[in-house]
Backbone bond lengths (Angstrom), bond angles and torsions (degrees), N, CA, C in turn:
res aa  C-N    CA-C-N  psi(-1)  N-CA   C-N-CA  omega(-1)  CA-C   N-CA-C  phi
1 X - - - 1.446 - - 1.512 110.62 -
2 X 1.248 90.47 60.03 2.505 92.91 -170.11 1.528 98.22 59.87
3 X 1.931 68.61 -172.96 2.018 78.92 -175.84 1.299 125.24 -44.49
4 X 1.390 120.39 130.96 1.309 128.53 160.28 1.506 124.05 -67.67
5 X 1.525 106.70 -1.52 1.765 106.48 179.62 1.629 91.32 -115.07
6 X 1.634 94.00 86.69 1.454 87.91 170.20 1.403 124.31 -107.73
7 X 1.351 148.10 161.45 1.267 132.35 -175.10 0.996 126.94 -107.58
8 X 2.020 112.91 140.92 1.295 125.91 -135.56 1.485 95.97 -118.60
9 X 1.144 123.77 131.34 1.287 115.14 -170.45 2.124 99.02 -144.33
10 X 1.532 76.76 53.00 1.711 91.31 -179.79 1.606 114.12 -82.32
11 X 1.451 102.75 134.14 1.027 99.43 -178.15 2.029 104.07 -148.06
12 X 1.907 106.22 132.22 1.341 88.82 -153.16 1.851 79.16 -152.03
13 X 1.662 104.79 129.74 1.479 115.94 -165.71 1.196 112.62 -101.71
14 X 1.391 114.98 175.04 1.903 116.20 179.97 1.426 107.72 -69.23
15 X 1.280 102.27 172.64 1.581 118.96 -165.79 1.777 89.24 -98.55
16 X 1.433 120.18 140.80 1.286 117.88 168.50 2.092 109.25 -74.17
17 X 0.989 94.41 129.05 1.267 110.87 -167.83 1.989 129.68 -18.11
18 X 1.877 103.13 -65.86 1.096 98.29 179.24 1.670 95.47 -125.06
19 X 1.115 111.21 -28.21 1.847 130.85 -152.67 0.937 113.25 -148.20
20 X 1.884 104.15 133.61 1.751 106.87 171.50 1.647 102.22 -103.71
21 X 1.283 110.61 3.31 1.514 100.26 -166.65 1.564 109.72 -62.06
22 X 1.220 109.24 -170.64 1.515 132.83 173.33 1.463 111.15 -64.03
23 X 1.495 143.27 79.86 1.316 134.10 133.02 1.343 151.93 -104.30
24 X 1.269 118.23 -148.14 2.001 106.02 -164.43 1.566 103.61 -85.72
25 X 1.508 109.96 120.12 1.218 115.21 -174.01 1.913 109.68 -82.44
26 X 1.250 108.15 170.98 1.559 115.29 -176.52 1.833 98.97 -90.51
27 X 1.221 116.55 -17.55 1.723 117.68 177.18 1.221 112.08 51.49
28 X 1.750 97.21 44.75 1.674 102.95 170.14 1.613 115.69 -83.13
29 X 1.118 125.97 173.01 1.742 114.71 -168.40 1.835 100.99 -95.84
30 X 1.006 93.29 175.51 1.368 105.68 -171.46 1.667 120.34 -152.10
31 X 0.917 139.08 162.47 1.740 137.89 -148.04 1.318 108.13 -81.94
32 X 1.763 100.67 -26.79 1.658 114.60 164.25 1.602 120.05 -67.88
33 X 1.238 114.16 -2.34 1.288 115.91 174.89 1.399 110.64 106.44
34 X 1.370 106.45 6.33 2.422 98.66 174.90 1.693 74.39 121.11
35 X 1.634 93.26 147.55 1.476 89.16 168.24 1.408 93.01 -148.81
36 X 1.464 111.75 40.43 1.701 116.48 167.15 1.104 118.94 63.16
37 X 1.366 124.79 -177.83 1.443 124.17 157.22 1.466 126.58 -50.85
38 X 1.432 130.72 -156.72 1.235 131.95 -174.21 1.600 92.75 -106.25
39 X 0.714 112.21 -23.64 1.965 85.42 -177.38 1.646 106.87 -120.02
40 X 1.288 129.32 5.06 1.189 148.19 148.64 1.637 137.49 -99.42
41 X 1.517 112.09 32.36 1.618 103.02 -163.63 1.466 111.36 -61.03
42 X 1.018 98.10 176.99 1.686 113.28 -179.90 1.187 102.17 -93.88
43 X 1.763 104.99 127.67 1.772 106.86 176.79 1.265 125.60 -86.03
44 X 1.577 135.56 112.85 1.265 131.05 152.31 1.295 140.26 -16.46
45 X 1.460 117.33 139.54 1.726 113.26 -163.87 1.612 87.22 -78.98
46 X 1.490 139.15 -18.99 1.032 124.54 -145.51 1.870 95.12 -175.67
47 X 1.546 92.86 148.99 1.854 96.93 -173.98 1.563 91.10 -85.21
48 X 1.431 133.70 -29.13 1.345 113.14 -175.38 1.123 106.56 -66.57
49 X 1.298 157.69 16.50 1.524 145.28 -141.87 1.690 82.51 -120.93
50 X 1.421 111.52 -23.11 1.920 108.27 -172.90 2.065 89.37 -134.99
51 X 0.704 135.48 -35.39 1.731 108.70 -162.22 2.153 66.14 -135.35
52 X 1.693 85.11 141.91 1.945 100.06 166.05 1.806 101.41 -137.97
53 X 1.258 106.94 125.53 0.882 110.79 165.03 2.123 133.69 -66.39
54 X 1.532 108.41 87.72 1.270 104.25 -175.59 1.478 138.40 -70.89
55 X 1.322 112.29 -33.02 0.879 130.32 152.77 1.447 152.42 -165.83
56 X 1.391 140.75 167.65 1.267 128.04 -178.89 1.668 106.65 -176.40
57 X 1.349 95.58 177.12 1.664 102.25 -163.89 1.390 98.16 179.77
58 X 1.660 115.40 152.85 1.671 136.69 172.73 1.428 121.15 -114.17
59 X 0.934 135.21 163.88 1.547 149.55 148.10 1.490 114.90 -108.27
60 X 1.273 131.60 131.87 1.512 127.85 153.35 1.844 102.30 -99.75
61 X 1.215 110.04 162.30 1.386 122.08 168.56 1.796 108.69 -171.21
62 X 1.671 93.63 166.53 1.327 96.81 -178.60 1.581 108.59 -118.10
63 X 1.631 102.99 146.45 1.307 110.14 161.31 1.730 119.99 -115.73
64 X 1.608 92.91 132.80 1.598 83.66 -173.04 1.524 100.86 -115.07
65 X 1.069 130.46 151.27 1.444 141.07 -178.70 1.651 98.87 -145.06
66 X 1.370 99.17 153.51 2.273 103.82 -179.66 1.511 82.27 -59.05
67 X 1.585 63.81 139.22 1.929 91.20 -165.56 0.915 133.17 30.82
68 X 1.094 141.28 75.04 1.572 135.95 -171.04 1.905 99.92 167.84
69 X 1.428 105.78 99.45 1.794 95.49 162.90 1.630 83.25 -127.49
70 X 1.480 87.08 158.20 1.669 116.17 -165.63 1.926 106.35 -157.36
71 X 1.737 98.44 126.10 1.040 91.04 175.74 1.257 127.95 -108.35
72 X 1.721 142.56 158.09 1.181 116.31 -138.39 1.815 71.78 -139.64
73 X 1.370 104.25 157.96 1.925 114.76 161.41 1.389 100.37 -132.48
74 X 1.100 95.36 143.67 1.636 126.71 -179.65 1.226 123.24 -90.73
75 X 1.535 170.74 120.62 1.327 130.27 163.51 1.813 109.86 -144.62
76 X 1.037 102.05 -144.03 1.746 101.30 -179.46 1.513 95.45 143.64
77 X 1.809 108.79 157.97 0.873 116.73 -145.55 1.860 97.78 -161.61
78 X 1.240 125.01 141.54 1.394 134.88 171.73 1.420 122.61 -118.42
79 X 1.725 116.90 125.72 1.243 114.10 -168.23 1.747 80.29 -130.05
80 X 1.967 94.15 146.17 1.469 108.64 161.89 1.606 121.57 -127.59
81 X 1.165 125.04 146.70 1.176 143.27 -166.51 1.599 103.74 -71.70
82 X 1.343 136.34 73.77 1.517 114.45 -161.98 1.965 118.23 -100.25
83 X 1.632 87.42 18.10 1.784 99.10 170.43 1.472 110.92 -112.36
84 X 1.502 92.82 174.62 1.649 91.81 -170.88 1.634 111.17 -88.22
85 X 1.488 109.92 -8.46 1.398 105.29 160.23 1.514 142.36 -86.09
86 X 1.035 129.13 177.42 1.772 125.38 -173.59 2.054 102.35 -82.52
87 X 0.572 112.31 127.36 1.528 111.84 163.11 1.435 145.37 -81.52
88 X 1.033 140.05 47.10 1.448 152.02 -172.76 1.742 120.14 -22.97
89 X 0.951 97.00 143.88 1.628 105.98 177.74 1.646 101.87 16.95
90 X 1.480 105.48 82.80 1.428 116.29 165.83 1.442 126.80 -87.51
91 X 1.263 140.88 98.50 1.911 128.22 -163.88 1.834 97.49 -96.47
92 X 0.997 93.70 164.43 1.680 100.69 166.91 1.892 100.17 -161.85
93 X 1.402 109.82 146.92 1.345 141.42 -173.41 1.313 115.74 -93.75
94 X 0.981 135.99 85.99 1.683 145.13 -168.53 1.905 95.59 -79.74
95 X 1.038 124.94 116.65 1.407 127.86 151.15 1.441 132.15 -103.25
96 X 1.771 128.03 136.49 1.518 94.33 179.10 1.558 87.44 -117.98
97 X 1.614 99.45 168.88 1.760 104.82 -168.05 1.146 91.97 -114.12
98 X 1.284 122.67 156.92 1.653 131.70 135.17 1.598 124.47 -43.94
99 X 1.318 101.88 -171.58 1.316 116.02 -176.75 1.910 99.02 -86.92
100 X 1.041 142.35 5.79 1.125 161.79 -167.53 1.762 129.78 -104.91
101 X 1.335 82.79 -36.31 1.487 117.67 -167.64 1.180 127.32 95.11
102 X 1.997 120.36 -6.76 0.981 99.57 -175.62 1.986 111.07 -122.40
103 X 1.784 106.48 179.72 0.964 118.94 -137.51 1.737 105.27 -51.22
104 X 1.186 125.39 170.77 2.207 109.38 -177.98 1.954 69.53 -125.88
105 X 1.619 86.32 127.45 1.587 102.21 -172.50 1.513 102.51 -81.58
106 X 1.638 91.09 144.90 1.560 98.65 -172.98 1.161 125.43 86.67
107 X 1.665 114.61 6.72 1.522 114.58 -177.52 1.497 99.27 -105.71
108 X 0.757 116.27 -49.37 1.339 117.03 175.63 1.684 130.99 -0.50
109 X 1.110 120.20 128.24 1.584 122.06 -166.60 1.556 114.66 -134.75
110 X 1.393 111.49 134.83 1.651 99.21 168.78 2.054 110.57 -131.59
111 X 1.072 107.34 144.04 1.580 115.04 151.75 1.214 136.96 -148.66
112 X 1.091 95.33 -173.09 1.758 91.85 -156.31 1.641 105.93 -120.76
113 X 1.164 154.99 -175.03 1.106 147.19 -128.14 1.751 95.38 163.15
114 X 1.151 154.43 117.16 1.283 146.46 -149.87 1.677 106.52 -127.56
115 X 1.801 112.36 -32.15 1.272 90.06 172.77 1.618 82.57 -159.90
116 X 1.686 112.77 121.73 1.494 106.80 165.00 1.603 107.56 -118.74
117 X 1.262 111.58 136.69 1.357 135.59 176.00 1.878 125.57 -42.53
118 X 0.573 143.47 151.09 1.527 141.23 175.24 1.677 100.35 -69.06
119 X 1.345 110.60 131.85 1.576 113.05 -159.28 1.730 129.15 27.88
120 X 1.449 109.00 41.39 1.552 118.01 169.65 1.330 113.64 -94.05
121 X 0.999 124.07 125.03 1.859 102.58 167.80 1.347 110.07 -101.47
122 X 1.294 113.16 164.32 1.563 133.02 170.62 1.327 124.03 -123.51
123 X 1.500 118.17 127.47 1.351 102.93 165.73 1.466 124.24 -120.06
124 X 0.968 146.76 -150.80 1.241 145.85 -161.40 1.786 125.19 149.81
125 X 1.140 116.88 135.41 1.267 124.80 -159.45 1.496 105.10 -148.14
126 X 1.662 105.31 -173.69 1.199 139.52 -163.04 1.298 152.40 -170.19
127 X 0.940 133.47 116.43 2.002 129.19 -166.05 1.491 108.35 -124.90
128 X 1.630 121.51 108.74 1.153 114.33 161.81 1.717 102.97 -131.70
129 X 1.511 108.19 177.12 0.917 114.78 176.61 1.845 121.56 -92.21
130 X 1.072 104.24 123.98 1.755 105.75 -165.00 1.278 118.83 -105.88
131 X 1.571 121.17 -8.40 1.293 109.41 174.78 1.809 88.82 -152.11
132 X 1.969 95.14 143.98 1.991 90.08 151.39 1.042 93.12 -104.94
133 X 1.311 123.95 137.77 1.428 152.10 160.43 1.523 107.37 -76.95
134 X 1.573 143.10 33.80 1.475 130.46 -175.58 1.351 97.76 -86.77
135 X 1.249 120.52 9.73 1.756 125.65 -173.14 1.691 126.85 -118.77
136 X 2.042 88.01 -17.32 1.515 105.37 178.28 1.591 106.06 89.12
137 X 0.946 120.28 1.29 1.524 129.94 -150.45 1.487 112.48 -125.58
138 X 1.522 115.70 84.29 1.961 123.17 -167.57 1.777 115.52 -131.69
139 X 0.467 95.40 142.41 1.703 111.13 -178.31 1.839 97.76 -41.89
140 X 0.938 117.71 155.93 1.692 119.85 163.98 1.757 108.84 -111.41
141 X 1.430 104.24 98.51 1.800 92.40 -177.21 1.991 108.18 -88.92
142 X 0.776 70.90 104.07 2.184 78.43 -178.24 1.096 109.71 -69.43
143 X 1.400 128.69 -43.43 1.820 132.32 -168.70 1.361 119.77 -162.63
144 X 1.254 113.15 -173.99 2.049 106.44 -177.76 1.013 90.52 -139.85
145 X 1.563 116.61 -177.83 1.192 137.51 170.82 1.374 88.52 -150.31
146 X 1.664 109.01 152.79 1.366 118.32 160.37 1.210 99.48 -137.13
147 X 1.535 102.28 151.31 1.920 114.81 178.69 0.945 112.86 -151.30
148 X 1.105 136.79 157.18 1.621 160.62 -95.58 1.675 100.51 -171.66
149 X 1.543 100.68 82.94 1.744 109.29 -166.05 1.681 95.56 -99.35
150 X 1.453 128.89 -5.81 1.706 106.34 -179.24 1.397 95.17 -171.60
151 X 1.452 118.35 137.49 1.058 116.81 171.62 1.945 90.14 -135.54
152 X 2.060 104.63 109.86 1.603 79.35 -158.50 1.559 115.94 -99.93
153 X 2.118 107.77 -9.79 1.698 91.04 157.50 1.328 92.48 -124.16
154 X 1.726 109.15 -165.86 1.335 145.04 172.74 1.592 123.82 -123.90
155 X 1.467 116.35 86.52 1.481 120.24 -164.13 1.304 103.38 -96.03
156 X 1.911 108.58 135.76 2.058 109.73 156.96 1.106 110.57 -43.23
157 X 1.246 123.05 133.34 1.666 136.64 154.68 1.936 99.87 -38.50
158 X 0.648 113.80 -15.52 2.049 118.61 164.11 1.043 117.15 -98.70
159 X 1.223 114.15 -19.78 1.600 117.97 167.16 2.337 100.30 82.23
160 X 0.851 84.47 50.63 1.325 95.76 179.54 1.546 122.91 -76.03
161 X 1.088 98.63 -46.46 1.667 122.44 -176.17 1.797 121.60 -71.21
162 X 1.516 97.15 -36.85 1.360 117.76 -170.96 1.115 125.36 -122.90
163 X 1.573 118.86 -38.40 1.874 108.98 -169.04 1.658 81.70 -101.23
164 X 1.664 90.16 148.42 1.556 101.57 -169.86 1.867 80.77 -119.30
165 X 1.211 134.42 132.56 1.435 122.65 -6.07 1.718 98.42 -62.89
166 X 1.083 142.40 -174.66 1.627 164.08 142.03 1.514 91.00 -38.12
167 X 1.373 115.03 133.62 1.859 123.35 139.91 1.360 96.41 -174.54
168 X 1.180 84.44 164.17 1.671 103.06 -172.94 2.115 119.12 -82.34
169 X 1.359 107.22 125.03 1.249 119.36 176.15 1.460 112.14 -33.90
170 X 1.648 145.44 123.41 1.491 124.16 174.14 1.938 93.58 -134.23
171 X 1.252 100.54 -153.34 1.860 121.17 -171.46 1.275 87.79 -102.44
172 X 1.512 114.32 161.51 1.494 125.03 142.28 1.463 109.50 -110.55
173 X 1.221 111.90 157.41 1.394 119.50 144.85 1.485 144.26 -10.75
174 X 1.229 128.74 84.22 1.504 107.28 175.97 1.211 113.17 -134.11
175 X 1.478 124.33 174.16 1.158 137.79 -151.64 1.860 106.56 -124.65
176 X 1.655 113.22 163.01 1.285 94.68 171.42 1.317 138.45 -60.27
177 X 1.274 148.35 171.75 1.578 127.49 152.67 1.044 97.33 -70.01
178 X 1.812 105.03 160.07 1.292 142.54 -163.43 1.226 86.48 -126.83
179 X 1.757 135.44 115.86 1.558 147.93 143.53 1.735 107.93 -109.39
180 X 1.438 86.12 117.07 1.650 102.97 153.80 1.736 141.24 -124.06
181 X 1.348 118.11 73.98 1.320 111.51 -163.17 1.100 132.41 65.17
182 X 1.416 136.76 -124.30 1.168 122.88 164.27 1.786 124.97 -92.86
183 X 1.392 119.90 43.95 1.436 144.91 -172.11 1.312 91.27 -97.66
184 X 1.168 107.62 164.15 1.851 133.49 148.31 0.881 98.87 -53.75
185 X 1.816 115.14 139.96 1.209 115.22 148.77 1.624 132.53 -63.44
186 X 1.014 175.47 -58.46 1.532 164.73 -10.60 1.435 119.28 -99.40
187 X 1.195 115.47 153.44 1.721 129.49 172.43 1.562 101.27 -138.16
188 X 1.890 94.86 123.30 1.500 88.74 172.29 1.511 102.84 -90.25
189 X 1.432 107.72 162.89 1.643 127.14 178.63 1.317 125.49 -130.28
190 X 1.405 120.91 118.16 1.506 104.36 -155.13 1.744 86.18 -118.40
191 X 1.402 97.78 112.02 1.578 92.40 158.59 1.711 135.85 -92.51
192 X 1.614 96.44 134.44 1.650 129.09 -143.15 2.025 99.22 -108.84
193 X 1.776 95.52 25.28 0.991 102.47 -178.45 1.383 125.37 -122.57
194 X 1.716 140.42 156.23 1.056 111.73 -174.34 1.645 134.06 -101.00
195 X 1.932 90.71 30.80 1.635 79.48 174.60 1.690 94.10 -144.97
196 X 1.161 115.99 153.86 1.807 104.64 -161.74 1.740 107.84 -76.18
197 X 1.129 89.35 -174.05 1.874 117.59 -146.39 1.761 101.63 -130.31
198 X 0.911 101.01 142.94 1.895 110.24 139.37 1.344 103.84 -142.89
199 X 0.816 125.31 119.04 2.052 136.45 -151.18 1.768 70.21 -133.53
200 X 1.365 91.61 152.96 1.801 128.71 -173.83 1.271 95.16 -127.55
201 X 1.142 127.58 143.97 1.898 159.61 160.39 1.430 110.26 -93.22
202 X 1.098 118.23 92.48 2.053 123.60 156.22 1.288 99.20 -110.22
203 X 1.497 102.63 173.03 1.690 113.66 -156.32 1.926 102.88 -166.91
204 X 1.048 106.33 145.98 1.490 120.63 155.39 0.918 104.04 -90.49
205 X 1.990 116.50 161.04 1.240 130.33 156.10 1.500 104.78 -102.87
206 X 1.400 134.43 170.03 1.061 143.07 157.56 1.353 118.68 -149.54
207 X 1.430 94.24 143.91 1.833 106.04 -170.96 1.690 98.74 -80.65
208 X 1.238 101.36 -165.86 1.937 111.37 -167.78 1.835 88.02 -82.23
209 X 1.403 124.32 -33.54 1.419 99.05 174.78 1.400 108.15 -84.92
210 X 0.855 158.72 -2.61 1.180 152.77 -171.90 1.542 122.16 92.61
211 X 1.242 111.63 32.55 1.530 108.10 -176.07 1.975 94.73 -112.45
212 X 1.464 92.14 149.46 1.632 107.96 175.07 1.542 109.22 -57.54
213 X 1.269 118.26 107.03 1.374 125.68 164.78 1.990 135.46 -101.12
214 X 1.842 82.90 5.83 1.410 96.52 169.33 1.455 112.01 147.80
215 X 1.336 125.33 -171.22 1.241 106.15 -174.24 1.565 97.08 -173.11
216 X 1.481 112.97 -176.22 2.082 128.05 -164.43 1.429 103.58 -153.71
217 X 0.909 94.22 151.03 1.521 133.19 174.02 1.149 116.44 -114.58
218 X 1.360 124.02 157.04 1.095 127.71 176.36 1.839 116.90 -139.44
219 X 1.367 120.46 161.26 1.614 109.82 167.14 1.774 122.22 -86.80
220 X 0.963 105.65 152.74 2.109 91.10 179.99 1.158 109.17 -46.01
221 X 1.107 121.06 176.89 1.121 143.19 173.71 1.423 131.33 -96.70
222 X 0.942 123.56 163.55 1.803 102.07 -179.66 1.722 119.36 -75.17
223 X 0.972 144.37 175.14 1.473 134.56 -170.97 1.299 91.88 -66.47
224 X 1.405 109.51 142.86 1.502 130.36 163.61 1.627 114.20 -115.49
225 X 1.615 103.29 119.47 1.590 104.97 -179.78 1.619 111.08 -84.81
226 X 0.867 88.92 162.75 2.156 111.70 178.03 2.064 81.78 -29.54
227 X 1.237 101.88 145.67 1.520 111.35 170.61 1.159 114.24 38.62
228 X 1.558 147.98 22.71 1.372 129.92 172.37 1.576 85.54 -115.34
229 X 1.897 89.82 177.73 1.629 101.78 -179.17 1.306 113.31 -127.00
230 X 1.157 135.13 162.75 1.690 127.71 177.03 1.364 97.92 -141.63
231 X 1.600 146.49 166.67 0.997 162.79 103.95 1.617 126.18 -17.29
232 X 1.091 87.69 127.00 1.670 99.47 179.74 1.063 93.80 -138.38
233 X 1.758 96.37 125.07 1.599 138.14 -178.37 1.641 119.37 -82.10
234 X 1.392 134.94 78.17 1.229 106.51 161.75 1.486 148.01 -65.66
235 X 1.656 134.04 154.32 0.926 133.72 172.47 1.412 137.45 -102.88
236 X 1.207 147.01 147.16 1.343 122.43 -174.30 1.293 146.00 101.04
237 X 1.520 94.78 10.16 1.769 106.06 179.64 1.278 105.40 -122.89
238 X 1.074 98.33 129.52 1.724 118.13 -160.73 1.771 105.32 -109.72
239 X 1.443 121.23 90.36 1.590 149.20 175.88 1.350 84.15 -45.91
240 X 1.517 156.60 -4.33 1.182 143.77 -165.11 1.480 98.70 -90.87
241 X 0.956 123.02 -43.23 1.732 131.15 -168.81 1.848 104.81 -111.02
242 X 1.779 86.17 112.70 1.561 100.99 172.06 1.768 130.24 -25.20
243 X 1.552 100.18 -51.36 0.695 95.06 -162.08 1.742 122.61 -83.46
244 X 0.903 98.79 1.67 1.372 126.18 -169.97 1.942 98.90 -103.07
245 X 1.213 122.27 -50.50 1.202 115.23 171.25 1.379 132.99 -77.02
246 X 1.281 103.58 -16.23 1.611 109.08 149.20 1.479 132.16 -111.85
247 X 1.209 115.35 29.87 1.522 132.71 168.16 1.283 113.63 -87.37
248 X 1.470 94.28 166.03 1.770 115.24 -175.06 1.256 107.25 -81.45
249 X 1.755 114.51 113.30 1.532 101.64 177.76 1.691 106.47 -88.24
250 X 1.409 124.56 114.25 1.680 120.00 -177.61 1.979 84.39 -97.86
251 X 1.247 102.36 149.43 1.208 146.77 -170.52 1.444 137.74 -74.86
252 X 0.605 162.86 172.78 1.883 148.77 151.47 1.602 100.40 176.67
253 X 1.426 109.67 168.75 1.450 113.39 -170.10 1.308 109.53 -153.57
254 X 1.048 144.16 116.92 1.512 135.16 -171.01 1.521 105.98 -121.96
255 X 1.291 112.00 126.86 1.751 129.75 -161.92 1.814 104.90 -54.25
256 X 1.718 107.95 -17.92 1.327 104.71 -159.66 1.603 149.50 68.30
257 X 0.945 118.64 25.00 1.410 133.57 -142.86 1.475 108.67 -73.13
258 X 1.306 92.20 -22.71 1.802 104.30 -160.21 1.738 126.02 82.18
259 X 1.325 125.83 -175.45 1.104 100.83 -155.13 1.585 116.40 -104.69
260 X 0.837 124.77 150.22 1.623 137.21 174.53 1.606 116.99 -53.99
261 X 0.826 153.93 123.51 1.770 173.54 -144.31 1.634 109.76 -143.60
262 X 1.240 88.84 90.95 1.821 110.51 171.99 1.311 109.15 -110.88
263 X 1.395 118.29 161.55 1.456 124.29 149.22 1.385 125.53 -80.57
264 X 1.518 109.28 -21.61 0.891 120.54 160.89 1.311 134.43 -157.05
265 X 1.192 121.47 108.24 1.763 125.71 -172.07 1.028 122.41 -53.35
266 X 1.437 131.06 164.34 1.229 125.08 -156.05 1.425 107.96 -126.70
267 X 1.084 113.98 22.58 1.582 136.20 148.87 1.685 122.82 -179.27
268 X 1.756 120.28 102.39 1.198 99.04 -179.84 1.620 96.60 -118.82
269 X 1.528 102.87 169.95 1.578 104.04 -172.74 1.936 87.57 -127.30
270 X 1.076 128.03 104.53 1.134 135.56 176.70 1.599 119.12 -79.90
């Protein structure tokens, strides 16, 4: 499936300690302007002010088999952390448009992002199939948009506010991806932490210039103890389309934590 030295740009954070629920925050300030206590933060004029969307991009292509063509979209997407605090259960809304501008129904995508770092980015992607064509007859997807519908706390880079006991957010361990033909890709992950994990694997694709040509997901992983490693399985890359089978798979890893429980989030877009 092309080069096997592809580049890994995994990146996968600590587990918040015991609890994501709703408790008493330290109401230290933050780049967003204060983000209050823990069950009262202060709301943002705007989600870019804490998560900015940098970049992203799709592929469509067709697969034809006797009888049967089917068209498939590709995509993926990069978010960065541009405050000095941690960000909790972050979602964003992937749309693709027509040639029109507007939305091609049923394409629509959402995920979630559970804890990004103060200047970390994340990316994350996807490949399904969006139209059977046995009729000639498919949507035209022209472009995307992605948006940034909730960002619902604001954690110290020490984790002061939220992980009960207190410690500070760090990296784990990871390994290269593993591509074999028509296999999963995999990245092992060794967590370098002291309370266990099921950390998830998403990924961009990238073409030979460097633009997003699609992207994977993956399912958790099985629990990972203090210092061991497990495999993480991606899904979703389809060896049918060039550009995608000889692209750069870049990496990301999200600790999984599940989701955060506020009274009130600290940015939602309803």
């Amino acid at each position: 499936m092309g080069d096997r030295s592809r580049k890994l740009v995994a990146v996968v954070v600590a587990a918040l300690a015991v609890t994501t629920a709703c408790s008493e925050g330290s109401g230290s300030s933050s780049a967003a302007g204060g983000a209050g206590d823990g069950d009262n933060p202060k709301e943002i004029a705007s989600a870019d002010e804490v998560i900015e969307v940098v970049d992203q991009g799709f592929a469509t292509y067709r697969v034809e088999k006797p009888g049967i063509k089917s068209d498939y979209l590709s995509y993926g997407f990069v978010v960065e952390n541009v405050s000095d605090e941690v960000a909790l259960t972050v979602r964003a809304r992937v749309e693709f448009l027509d040639e029109a501008g507007e939305p091609v129904e049923d394409a629509s995508q959402g995920h979630e992002f559970s804890v990004v770092l103060p200047g970390q980015r994340m990316g994350v992607g996807g490949s399904d199939m969006y139209a059977d064509t046995t009729s000639d007859v498919r949507p035209t997807i022209a472009d995307m948009t992605v948006e940034i519908t909730l960002i619902t706390a604001l954690d110290t880079p020490d984790g002061e506010r939220y992980r009960k006991p207190p410690g500070a957010y760090a990296e784990l361990e990871v390994g290269d991806p593993v591509v074999g033909g028509a296999d999963p890709a995999t990245v092992e992950v060794t967590n370098t932490y002291d309370v266990p994990l099921k950390p998830k694997a998403t990924a961009v694709v990238r073409d030979a210039d460097g633009t997003i040509v699609g992207g994977m997901d993956s399912n958790a992983t099985a629990q990972v103890q203090p210092g061991d490693s497990a495999q993480a399985e991606f899904f979703g890359l389809h060896v049918d389309e060039k550009r995608l089978a000889e692209g750069t798979i870049e990496c990301y890893a999200d600790p999984n934590l599940g989701r955060m429980i506020t009274r009130t989030p600290v940015w939602h877009d309803v």
